[in-house]
C-alpha positions as CSV (number, residue, x, y, z in Angstrom):
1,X,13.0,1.9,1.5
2,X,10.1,4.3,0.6
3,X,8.6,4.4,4.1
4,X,12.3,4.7,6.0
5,X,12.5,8.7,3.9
6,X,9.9,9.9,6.3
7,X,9.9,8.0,8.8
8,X,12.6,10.6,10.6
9,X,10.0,13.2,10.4
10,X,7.6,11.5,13.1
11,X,8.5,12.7,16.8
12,X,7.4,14.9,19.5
13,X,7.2,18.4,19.9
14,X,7.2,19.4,23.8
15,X,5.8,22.8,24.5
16,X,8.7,24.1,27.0
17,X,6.0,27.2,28.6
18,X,3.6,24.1,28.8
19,X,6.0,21.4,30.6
20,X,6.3,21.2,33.9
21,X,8.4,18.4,34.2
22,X,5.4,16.7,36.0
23,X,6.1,18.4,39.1
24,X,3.4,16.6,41.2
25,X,5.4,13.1,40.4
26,X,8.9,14.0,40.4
27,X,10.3,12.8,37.3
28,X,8.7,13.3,33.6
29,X,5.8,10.7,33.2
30,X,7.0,11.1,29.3
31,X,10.9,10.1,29.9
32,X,9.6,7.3,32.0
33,X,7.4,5.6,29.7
34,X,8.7,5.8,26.3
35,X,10.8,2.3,25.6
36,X,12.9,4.5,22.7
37,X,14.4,6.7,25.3
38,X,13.6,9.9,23.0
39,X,13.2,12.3,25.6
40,X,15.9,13.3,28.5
41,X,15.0,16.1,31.5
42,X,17.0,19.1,31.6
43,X,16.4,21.8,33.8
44,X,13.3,20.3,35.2
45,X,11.8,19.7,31.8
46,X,11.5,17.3,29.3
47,X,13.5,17.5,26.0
48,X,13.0,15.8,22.7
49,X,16.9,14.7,23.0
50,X,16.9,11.7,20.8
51,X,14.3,12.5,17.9
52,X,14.8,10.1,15.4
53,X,14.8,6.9,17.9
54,X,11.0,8.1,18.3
55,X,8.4,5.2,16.9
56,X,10.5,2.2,16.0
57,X,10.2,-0.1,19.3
58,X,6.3,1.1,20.0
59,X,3.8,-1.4,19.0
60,X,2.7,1.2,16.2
61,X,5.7,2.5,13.6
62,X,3.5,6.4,14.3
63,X,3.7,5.9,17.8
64,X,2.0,8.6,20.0
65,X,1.4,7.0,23.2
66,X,3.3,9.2,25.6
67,X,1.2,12.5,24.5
68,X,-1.7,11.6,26.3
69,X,0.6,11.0,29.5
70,X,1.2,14.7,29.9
71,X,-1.4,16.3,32.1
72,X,-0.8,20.0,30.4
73,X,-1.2,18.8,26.8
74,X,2.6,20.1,26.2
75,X,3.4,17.1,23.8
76,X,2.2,17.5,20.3
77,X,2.9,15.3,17.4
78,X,2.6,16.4,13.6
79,X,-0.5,15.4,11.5
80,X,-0.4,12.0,10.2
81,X,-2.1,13.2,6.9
82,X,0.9,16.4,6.8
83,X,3.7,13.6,6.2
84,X,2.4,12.7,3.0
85,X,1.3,15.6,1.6
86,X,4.6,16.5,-0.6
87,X,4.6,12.7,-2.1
88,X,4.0,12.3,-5.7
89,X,0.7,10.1,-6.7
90,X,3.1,7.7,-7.8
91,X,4.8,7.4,-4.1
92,X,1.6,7.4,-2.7
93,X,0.5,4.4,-4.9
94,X,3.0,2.3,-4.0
95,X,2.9,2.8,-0.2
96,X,-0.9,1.6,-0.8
97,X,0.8,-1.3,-2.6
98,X,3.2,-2.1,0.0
99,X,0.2,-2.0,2.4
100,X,-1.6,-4.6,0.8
101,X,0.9,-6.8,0.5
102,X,2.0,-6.4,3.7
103,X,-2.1,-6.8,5.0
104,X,-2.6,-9.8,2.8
105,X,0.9,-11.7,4.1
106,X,-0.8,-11.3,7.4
107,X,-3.9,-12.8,6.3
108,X,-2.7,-15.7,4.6
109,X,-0.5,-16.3,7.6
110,X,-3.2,-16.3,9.6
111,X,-5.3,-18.6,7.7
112,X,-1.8,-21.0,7.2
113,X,-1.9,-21.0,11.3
114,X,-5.4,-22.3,11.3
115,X,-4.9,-25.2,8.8
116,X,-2.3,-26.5,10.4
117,X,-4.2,-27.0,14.0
């Protein structure tokens, strides 16, 4: 529940003086490849339409994949350290927490998957 309050604060910022709407190809190389559909074109440019689909169907919940598509740099993401920076220590423990568990549960998966071959 913790990790869903900021989770709305991670998505794109498109620099509209930047974008060209990838002129060269026709069609935004960012629109195209996003599987969360965040983006739309208007007015030969992309738009952050949809921001708060951004990151949950990527293979990473921070997902930033579709910056490095744009050849004039006009995607920008915020900081990954800036998101936590107004949490309490205590917040911040148990996200650790939460991490663990979830990176041990992996683990013992893991090792379950072995014994039983």
């Amino acid at each position: 529940m913790l990790l869903a309050n900021f989770e709305g604060s991670w998505f794109p910022t498109i620099f509209s003086d930047k974008c060209d709407g990838c002129a060269k190809t026709g069609k935004p190389r960012c629109a195209e490849f996003c599987p969360n559909e965040v983006f739309t074109f208007q007015n030969g440019k992309a738009v952050v339409s949809y921001p708060a689909k951004c990151g949950g169907g990527c293979s990473t919940l921070r997902c930033s994949a579709c910056a490095p598509l744009c050849h004039n740099r006009a995607i920008s993401f915020p900081a990954r350290n800036a998101m936590y920076s107004n949490l309490t220590q205590d917040n911040k423990d148990m996200i650790r927490k939460t991490k663990m568990q979830s990176m041990r549960k992996t683990i013992l998966d893991k090792q379950r998957k072995r014994c039983m071959l």
